[in-house]
C-alpha positions as a Markdown table, in Angstrom:
| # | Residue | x | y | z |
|---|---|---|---|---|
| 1 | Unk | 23.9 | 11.8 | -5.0 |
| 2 | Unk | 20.8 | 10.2 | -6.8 |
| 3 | Unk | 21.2 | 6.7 | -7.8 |
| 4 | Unk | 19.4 | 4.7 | -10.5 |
| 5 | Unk | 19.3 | 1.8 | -12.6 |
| 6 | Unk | 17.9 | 0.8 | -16.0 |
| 7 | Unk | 18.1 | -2.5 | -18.1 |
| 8 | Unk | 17.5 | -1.5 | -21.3 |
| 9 | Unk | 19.9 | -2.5 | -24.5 |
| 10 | Unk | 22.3 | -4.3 | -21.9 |
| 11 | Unk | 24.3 | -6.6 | -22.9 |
| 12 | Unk | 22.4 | -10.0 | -24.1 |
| 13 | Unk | 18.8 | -8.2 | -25.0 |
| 14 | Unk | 17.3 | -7.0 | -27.8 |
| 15 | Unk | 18.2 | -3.9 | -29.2 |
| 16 | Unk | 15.7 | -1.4 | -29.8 |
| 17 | Unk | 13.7 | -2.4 | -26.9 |
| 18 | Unk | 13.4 | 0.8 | -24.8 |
| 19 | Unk | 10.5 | 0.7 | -22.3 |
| 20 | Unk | 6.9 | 0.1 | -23.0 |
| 21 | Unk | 4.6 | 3.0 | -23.2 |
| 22 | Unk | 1.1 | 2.4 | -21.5 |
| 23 | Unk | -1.8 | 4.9 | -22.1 |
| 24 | Unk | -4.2 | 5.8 | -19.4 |
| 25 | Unk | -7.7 | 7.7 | -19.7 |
| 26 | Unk | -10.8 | 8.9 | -18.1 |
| 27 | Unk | -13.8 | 7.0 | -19.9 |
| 28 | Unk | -15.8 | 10.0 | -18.3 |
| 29 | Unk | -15.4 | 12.9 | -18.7 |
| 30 | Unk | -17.7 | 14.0 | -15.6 |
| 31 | Unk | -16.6 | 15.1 | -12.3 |
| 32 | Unk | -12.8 | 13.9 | -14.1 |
| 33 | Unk | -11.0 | 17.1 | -12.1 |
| 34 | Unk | -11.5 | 15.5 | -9.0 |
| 35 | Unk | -9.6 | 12.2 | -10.3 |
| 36 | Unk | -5.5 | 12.0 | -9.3 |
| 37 | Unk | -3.5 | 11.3 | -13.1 |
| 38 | Unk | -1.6 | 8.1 | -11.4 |
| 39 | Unk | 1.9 | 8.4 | -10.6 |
| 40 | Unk | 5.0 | 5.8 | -10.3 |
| 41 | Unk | 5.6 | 5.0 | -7.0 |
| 42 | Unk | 7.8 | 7.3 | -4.6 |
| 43 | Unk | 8.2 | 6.6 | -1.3 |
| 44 | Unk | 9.2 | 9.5 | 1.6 |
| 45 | Unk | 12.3 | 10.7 | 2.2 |
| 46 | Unk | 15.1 | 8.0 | 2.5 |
| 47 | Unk | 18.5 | 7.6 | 3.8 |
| 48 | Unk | 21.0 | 7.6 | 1.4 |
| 49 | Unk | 23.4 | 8.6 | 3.4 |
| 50 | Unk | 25.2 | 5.3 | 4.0 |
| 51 | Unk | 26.2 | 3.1 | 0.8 |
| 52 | Unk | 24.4 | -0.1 | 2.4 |
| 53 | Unk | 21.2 | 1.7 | 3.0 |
| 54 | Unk | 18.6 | -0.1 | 1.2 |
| 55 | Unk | 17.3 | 3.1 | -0.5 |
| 56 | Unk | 20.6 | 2.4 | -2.6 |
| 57 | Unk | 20.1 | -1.3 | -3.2 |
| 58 | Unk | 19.5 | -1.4 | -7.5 |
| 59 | Unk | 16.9 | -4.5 | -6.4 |
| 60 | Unk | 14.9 | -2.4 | -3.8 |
| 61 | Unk | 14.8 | 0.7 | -6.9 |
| 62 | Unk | 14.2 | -1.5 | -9.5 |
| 63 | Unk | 11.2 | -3.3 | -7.7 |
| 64 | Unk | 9.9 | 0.1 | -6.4 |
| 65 | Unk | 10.0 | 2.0 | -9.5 |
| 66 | Unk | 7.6 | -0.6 | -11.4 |
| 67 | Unk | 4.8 | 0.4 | -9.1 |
| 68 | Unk | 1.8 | 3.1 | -10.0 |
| 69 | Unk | 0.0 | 4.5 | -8.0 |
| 70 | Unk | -3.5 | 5.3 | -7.9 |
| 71 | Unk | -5.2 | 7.7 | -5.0 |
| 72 | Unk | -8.4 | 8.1 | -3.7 |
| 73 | Unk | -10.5 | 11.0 | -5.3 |
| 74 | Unk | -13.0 | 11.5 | -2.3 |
| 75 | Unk | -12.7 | 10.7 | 0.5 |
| 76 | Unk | -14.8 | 7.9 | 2.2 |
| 77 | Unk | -15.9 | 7.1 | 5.9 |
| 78 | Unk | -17.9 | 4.5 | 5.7 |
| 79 | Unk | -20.3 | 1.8 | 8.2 |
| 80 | Unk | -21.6 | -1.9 | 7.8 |
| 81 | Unk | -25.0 | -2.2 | 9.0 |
| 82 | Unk | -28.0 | -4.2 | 8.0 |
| 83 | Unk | -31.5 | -3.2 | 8.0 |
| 84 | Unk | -34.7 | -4.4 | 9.6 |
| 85 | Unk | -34.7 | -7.1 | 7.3 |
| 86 | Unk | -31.2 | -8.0 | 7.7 |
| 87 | Unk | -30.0 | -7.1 | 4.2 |
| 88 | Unk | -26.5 | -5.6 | 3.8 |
| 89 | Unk | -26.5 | -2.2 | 3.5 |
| 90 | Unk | -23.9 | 1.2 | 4.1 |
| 91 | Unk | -24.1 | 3.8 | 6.7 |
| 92 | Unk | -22.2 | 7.5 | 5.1 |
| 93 | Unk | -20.8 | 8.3 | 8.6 |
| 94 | Unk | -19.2 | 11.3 | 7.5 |
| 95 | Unk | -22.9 | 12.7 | 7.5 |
| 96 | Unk | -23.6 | 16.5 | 7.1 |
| 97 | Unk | -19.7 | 16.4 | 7.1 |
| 98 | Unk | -19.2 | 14.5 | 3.8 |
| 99 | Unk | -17.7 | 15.8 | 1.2 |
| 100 | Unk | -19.5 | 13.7 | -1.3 |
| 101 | Unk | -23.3 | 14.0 | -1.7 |
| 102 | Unk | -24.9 | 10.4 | -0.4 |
| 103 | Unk | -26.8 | 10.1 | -3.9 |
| 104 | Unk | -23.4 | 10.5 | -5.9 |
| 105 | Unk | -21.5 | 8.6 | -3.3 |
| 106 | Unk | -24.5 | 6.0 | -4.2 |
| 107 | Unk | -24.0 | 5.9 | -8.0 |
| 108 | Unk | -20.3 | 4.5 | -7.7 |
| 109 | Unk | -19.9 | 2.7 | -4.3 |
| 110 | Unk | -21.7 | -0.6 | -3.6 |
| 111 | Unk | -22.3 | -3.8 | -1.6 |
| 112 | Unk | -21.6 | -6.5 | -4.2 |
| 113 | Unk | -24.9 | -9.1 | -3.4 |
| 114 | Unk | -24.2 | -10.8 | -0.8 |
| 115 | Unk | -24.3 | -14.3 | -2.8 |
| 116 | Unk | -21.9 | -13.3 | -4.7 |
| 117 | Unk | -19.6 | -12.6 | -1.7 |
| 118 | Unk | -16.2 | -14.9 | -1.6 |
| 119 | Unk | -16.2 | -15.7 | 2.0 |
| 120 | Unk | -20.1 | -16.2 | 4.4 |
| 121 | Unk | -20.3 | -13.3 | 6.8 |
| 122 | Unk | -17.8 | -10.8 | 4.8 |
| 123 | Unk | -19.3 | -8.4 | 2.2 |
| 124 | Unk | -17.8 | -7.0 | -0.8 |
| 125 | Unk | -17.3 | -3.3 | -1.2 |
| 126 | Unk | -17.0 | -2.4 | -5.1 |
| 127 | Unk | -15.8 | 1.7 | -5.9 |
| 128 | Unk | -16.2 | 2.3 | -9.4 |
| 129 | Unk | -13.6 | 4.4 | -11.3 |
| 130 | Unk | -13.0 | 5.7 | -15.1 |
| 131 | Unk | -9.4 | 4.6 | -15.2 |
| 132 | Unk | -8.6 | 2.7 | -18.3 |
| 133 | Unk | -5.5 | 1.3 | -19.3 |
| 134 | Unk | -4.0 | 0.7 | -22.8 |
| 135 | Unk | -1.2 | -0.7 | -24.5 |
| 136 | Unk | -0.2 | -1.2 | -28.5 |
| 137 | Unk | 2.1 | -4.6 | -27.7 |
| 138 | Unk | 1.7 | -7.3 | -25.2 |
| 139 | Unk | 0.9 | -6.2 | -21.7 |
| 140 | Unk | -0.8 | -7.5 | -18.8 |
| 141 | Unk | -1.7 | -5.4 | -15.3 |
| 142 | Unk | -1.7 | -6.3 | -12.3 |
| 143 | Unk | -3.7 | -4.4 | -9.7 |
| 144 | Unk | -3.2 | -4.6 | -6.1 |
| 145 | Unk | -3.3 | -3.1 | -2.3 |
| 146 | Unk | -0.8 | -0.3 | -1.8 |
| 147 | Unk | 1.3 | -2.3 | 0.5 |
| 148 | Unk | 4.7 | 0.3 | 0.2 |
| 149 | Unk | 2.4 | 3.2 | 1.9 |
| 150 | Unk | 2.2 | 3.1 | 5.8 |
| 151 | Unk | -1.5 | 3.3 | 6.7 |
| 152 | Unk | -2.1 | 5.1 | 10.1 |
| 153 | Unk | -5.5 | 3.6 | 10.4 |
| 154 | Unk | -5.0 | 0.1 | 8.8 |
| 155 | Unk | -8.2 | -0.4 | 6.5 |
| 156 | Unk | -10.1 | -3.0 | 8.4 |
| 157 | Unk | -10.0 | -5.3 | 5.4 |
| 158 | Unk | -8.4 | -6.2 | 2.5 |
| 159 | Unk | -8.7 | -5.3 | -2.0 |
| 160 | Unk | -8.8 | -7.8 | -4.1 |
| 161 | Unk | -7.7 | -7.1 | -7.6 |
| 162 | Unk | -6.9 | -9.0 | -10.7 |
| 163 | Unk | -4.5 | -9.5 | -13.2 |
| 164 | Unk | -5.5 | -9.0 | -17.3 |
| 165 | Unk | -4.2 | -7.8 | -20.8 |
| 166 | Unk | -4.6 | -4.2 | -21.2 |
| 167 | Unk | -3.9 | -4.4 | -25.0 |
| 168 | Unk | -7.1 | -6.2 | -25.5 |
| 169 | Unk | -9.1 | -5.9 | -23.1 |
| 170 | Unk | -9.0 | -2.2 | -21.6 |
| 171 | Unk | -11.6 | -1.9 | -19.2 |
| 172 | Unk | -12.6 | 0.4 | -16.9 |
| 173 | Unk | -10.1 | -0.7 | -13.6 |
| 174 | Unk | -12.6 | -1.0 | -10.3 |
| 175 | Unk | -11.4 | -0.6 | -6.9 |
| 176 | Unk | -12.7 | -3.8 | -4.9 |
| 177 | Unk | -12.6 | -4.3 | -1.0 |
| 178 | Unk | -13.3 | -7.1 | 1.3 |
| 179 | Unk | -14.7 | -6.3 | 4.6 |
| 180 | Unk | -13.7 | -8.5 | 6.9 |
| 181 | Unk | -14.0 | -6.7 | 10.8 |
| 182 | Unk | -17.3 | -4.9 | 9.9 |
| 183 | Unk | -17.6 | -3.6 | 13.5 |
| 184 | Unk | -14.7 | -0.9 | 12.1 |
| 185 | Unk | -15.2 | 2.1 | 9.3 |
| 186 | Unk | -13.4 | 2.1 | 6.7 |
| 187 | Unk | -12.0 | 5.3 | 6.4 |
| 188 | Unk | -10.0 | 6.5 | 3.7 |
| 189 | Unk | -9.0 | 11.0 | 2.9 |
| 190 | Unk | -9.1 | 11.7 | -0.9 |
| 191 | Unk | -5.5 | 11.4 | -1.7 |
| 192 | Unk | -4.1 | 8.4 | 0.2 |
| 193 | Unk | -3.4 | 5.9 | -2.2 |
| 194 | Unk | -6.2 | 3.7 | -3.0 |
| 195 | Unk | -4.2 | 1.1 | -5.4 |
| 196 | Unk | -1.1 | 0.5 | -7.4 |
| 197 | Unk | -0.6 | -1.4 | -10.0 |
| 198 | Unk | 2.3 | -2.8 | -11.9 |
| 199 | Unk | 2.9 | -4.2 | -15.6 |
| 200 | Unk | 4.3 | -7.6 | -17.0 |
| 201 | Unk | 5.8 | -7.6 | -21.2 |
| 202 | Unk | 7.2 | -10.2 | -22.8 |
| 203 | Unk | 10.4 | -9.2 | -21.7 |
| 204 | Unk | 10.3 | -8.8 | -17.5 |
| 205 | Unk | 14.1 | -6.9 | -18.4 |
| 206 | Unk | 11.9 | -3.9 | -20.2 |
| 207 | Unk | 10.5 | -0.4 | -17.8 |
| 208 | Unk | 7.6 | 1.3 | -18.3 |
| 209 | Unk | 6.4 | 4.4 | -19.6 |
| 210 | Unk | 3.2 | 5.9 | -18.4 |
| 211 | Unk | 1.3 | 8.7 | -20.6 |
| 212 | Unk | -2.1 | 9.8 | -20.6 |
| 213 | Unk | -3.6 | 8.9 | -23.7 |
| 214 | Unk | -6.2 | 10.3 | -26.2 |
| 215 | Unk | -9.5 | 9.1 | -26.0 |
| 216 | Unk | -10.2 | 8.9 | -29.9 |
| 217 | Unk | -12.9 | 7.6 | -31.8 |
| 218 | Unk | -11.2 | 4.1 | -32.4 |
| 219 | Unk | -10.4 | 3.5 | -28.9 |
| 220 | Unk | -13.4 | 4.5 | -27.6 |
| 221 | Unk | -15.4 | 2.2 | -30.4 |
| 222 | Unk | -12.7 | -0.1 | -29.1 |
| 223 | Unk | -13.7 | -0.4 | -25.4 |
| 224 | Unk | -17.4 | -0.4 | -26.3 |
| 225 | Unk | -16.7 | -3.3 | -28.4 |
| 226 | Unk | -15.2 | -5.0 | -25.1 |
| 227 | Unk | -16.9 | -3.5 | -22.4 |
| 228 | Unk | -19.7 | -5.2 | -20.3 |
| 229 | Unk | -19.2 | -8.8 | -21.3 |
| 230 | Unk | -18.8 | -9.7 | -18.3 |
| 231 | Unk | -22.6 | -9.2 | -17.4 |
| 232 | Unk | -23.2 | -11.8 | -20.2 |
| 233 | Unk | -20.9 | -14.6 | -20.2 |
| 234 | Unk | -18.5 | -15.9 | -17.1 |
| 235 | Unk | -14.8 | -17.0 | -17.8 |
| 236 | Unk | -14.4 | -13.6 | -20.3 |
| 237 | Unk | -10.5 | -14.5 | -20.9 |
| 238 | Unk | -12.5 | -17.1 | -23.3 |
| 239 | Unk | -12.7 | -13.9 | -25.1 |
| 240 | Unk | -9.1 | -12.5 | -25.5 |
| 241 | Unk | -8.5 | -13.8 | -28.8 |
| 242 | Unk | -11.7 | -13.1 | -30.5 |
| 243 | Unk | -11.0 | -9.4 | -29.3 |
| 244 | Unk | -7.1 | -9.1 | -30.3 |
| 245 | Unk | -8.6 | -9.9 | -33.8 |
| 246 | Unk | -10.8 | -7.1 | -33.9 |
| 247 | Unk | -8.6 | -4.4 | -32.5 |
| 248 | Unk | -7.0 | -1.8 | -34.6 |
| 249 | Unk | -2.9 | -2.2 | -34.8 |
| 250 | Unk | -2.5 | 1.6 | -33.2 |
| 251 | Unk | -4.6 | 2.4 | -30.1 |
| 252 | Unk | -2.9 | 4.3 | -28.1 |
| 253 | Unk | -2.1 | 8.3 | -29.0 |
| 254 | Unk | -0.6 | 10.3 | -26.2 |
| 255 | Unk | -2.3 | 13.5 | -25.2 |
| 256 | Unk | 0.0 | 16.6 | -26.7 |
| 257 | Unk | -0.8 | 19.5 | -23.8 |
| 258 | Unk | 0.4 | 23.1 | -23.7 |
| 259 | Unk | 2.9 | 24.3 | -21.2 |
């Protein structure tokens, strides 16, 4: 017997506060067939055999089923090395063998500087991706490791993700790693998950939805109005407000496909 459990219109909220749709996209369109739509969380098989198992527990299903989850589209195997010079650089150890060519691998997987680095001696690995996130009411994500999914070959290092307001600020989300044993690959098979991510309203009772969303001319005029500040000013949440009063009231439009 399945079991679930859902908060909205109980007793003592709101009525008319059903869960929150967020909108996801692709902003690029190239090479987008190779990128997994993200998924709520599900984790393998579980007992449920016995009414104290935990796969029954309304906290464990509640908590679980607020997690997405984002997979790797390629697969990486990837070295630490640095050159003659002794500047940072990566080593595609998959070779011959890669599925990825090394000059596209290049174009959206790099060593952050290695100033810029948060801790001396361990370098910063940044995977670009076209995931955007959107939202028409209050909504802040937060990205993180995929801690739920058992890795067979731990990852020898850690992400580092952030927490912002998807309604206005939707940005392209990046995948960011910290390397800290660099004598070890990182290794990861398109598929595995890469990241999840989970969402906060103004009501922590409320679910969410999650659609793909239309990429139309006003949130794509949207983004651009957004997009990039970061490589101009530090401390962007500065920001936030001067963007909320620019954005259209209705962003998100869900994609209508045929079945």
């Amino acid at each position: 017997m399945e079991f679930s459990i859902r908060f909205e219109n109980a007793p003592g909220l709101p009525e008319n506060k059903g869960p929150v749709t967020v909108g996801w996209f692709l902003n690029s369109q190239k090479g987008g067939v190779v990128y997994y739509p993200p998924e709520r969380f599900r984790g393998a098989e579980k007992n449920r055999e016995h009414a104290k198992s935990a796969s029954r527990c309304p906290a464990v299903i509640n908590m679980e089923s607020r997690y997405f989850v984002f997979r790797a589209p390629f697969d990486l195997h990837i070295g630490f090395t640095r050159d003659k010079e002794g500047k940072p650089a990566l080593r595609n150890l998959a070779g011959d063998m890669s599925g990825i060519r090394a000059n596209k691998l290049g174009q959206v997987l790099h060593l952050v500087s290695e100033k810029e680095w948060r801790y001396p001696g361990v370098p910063t690995l940044q995977l670009s991706l076209p995931y955007v996130l959107i939202a028409d009411e209050p909504v802040y994500v937060t990205q993180l490791a995929p801690f739920l999914d058992y890795q067979r070959d731990p990852w020898p290092g850690t992400i580092f993700g952030g927490r912002f307001p998807i309604n206005t600020w939707p940005r392209p989300l990046m995948w960011a790693f910290e390397w800290h044993d660099t004598s070890k690959p990182l290794k990861i098979n398109r598929g595995d998950p890469l990241f999840y991510v989970t969402f906060e309203a103004v009501s922590p009772d409320r679910s969410f939805t999650l659609v793909e969303a239309e990429l139309t001319k006003e949130l794509a005029d949207y983004v651009d109005f957004v997009s990039g500040a970061v490589n101009f000013v530090n401390q962007t949440f500065s920001l936030f407000e001067r963007a909320e009063e620019m954005r259209p009231e209705t962003l998100l439009k869900p994609v209508k496909r045929n079945k």
